[in-house]
N, C-alpha and C positions, 0 to 999 in steps of 0.2 A: 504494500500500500504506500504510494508518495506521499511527499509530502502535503501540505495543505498550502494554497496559493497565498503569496504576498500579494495584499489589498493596496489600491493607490487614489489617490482622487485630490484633484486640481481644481480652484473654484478661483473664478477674476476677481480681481478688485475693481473699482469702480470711479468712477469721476459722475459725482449729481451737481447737474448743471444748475435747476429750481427748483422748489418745489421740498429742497431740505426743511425739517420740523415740524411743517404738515402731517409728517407720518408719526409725530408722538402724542400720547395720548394727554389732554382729551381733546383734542382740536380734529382727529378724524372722528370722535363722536357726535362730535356737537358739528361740524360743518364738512366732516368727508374732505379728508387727503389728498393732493396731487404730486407726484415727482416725476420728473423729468432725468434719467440718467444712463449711462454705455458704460460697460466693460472696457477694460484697456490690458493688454499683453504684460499685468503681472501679475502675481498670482499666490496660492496660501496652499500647500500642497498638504498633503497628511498621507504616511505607509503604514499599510498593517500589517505587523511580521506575526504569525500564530506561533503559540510556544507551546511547551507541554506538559506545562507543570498550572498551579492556579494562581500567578502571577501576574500583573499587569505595571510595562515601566511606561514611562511619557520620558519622552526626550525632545529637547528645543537644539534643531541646530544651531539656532540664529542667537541664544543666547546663554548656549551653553549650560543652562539646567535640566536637570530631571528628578525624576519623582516614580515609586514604588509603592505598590499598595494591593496585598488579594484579593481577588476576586470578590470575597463575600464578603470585604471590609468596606466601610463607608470613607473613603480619602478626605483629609483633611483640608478645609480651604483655607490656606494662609495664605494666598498670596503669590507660591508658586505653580505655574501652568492650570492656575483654578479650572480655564474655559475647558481645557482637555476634561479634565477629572472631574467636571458638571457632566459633561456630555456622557463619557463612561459611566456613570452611576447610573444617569437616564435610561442609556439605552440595553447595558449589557445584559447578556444571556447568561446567567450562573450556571447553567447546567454545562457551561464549554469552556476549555480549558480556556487562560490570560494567553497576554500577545504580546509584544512590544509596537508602540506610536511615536514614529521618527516626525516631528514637522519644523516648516522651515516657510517661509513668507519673504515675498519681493518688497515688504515696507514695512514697518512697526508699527504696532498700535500706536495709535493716538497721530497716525498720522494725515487721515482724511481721506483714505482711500478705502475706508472700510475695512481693512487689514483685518481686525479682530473676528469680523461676522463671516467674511469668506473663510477664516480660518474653522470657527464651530461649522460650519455647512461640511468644507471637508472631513471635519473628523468625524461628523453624523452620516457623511456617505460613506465613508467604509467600514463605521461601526453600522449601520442598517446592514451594508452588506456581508458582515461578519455572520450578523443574526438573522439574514434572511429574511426583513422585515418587510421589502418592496413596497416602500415608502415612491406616492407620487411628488412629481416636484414640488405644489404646495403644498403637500403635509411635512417636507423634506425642510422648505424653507420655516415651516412656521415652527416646526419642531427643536431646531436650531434658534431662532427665533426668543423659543420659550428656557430654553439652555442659558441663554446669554443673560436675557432680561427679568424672569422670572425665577428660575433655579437660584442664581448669584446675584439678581437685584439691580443690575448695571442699569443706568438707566437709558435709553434711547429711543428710539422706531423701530420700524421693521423694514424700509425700503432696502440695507445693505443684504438682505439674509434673500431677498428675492431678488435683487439682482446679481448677486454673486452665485446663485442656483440657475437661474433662469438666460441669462448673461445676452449681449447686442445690448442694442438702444431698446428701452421702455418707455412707457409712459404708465406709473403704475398709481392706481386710486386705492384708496384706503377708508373706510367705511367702521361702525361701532365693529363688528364680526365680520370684517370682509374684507379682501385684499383679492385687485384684480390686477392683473398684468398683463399691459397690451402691447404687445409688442409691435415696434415699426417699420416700416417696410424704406429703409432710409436708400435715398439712390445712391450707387455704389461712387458717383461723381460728386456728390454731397459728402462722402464720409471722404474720401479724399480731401477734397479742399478743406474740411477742419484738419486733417491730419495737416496737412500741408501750411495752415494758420497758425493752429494752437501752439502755447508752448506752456509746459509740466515744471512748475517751478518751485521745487522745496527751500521753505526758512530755514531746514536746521531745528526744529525746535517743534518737539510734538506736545501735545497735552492732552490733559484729564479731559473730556468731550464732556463726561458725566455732572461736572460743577456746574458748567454752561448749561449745559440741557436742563438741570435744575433751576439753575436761576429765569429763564427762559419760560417754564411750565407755571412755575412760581407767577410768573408776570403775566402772564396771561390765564391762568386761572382765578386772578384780582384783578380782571380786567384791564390791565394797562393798555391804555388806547394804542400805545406803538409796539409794544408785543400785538397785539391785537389783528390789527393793519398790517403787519410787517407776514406776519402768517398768510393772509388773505391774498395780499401782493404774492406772494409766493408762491401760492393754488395760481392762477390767474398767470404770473409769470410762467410757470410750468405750461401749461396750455399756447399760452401765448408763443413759446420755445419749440413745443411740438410743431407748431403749425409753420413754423420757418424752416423749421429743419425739412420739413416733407416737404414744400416748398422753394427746397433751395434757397431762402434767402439772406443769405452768406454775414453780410453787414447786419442786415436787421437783427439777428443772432447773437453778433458781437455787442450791440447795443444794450438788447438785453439780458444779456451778461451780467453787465453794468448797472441794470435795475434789479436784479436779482440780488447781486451785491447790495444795491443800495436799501431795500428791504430786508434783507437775513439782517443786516447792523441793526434793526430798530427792535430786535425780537431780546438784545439783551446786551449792556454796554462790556459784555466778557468778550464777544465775541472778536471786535477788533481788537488791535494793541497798535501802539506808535511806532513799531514796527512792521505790522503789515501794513499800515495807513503809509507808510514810507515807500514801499514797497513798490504798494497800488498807483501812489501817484509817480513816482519814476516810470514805471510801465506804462501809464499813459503818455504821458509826457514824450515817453518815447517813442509811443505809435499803437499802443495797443487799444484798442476799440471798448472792451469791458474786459470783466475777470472776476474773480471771489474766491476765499477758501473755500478748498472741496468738500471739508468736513464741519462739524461745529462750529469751529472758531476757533482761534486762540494762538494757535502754530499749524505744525503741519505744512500739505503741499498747498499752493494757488495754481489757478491755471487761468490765463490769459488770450481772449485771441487779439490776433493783429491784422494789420493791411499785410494785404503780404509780400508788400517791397519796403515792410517797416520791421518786420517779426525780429531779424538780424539786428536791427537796432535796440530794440526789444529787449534780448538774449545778451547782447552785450552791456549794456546798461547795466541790467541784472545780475550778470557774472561781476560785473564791478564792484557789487555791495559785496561782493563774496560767496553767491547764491550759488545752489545747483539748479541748472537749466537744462534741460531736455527733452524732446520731439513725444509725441503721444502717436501709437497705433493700438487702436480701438480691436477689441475682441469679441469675433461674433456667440460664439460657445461660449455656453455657461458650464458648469458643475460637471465634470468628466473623471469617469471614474474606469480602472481597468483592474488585469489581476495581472501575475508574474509569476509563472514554474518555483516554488519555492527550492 
């Protein structure tokens, strides 16, 4: 009898253009969520190596920790590789021997690319397939979903956990019990020419999404008229983003970028810093049309489109603060999972 296969599975990360904080609660109960976002060619990978004894290790390439715990024991959250060891508890099968969980991610949490939520989607696709569960894509994303936010309490949305399952360009609504994902049929000459615009611009500096999102929830569940509005604006940018993109309308896109940006700022004064505000106005200044953090706020990546006999100028400006600058190619797969001859 061979061995048992080694489990593997790849889920994108994400760049959400509007339409971010729509997707936390309560604003898709009370007025129904919109986001706007693509997949991009990096990714949160998770391996499942089957062992023989009733053992279970978690291993972080990226930063060098791990963690150990039996099968029939409840792992400890402190703090190291919790999401893994949420997810493990969830989903595994006591009756089958432990395994080892090698992962490794093209960007670190907190840093706006959704890194964290592609990464529990991965590890609940080859823990499903460990257990045989044959989990459909929305029970896959929401079940990951409930790992991250619900299990360990993190606070956010749910638009990363379906787009990094579902993966291309979305336009995904969000409802009290409901989350639809419609995907779009974007021309292959329209995904070009953003590639060809955009530029993927990291500050160096990631952070806690979960403080922001609180204070955010906070201000808007007390009414504050510009959390309020800034939310709304955001639904409504979203849509307004879809309908350029299907459209081709290259500028109009860049623009509202820019309104995008300028509503997420009113949802919570965490979001910017005087250093992204430095940032954003050099990037104009230099040629760039709009832009916004991709995540929460606070640090992390920005992304920027330009004219595109200005982008170079753009790019260079930017590397002048000392930034990392680099080209964006859009990912049509989502959530990709294989096995391997152990």
């Amino acid at each position: 009898m061979g061995r048992e296969p080694i489990l593997r599975a790849r889920a994108p990360l994400r760049i959400s253009f509007a339409g971010g904080g729509t997707d936390v609660p309560p604003f898709p109960a009370d007025e129904g969520g919109a986001v706007l976002s693509a997949t991009i060619n990096r990714y949160a990978f998770a391996s499942l190596v089957p062992r023989c004894d009733r053992q279970v290790s978690v291993r972080s390439l990226d930063y060098g920790l791990s963690v150990e715990f039996g099968v029939d024991e409840r792992p400890a959250f402190d703090g190291d590789l919790d999401l893994a060891k949420a997810a493990v508890h969830r989903l595994i099968d006591r009756e089958l021997d432990g395994f080892d969980l090698f992962l490794h991610s093209s960007a670190p949490p907190g840093s706006g690319l959704g890194a964290s939520s592609a990464m529990v989607v991965a590890l609940v696709a080859v823990l499903q397939e460990r257990c045989r569960l044959g989990l459909t894509d929305y029970v896959l994303a929401e079940v990951a979903h409930d790992v991250e936010r619900t299990d360990l309490g993190i606070r956010g949305g749910r638009q990363d956990h379906y787009s990094a399952t579902f993966g291309g360009f979305n336009f995904i609504e969000f409802g009290a019990d409901r989350v639809v994902v419609n995907p779009l049929r974007v021309k292959p000459e329209v995904v070009n020419e953003l590639e060809h615009n955009l530029l993927l611009v990291y500050t160096g500096r990631t952070r806690l999404s979960d403080h922001i999102i609180d204070d955010q929830v906070r201000r808007y569940s007390a009414g504050d008229s510009e959390a309020v509005k800034g939310l709304q604006q955001q639904k409504e940018l979203a849509r307004q983003m879809k309908d350029a993109l299907l459209r081709g309308r290259h500028d109009d896109f860049g623009h509202l970028l820019d309104e995008a940006w300028q509503a997420k700022r009113r949802l919570s004064p965490r979001i910017a810093t005087p250093f992204i505000d430095e940032v954003y106005e050099r990037a104009v200044r230099a040629g760039a049309l709009g832009g916004k953090v991709t995540g929460a706020g606070g640090g992390g990546y920005m992304v920027f489109y330009c004219a595109f006999d200005r982008r170079h100028l753009v790019a260079e400006d930017l590397l002048g603060l000392g930034l990392s600058v680099g080209e964006i190619t859009f990912e049509p797969l989502g959530l990709t999972t294989w096995r391997v001859d152990g």
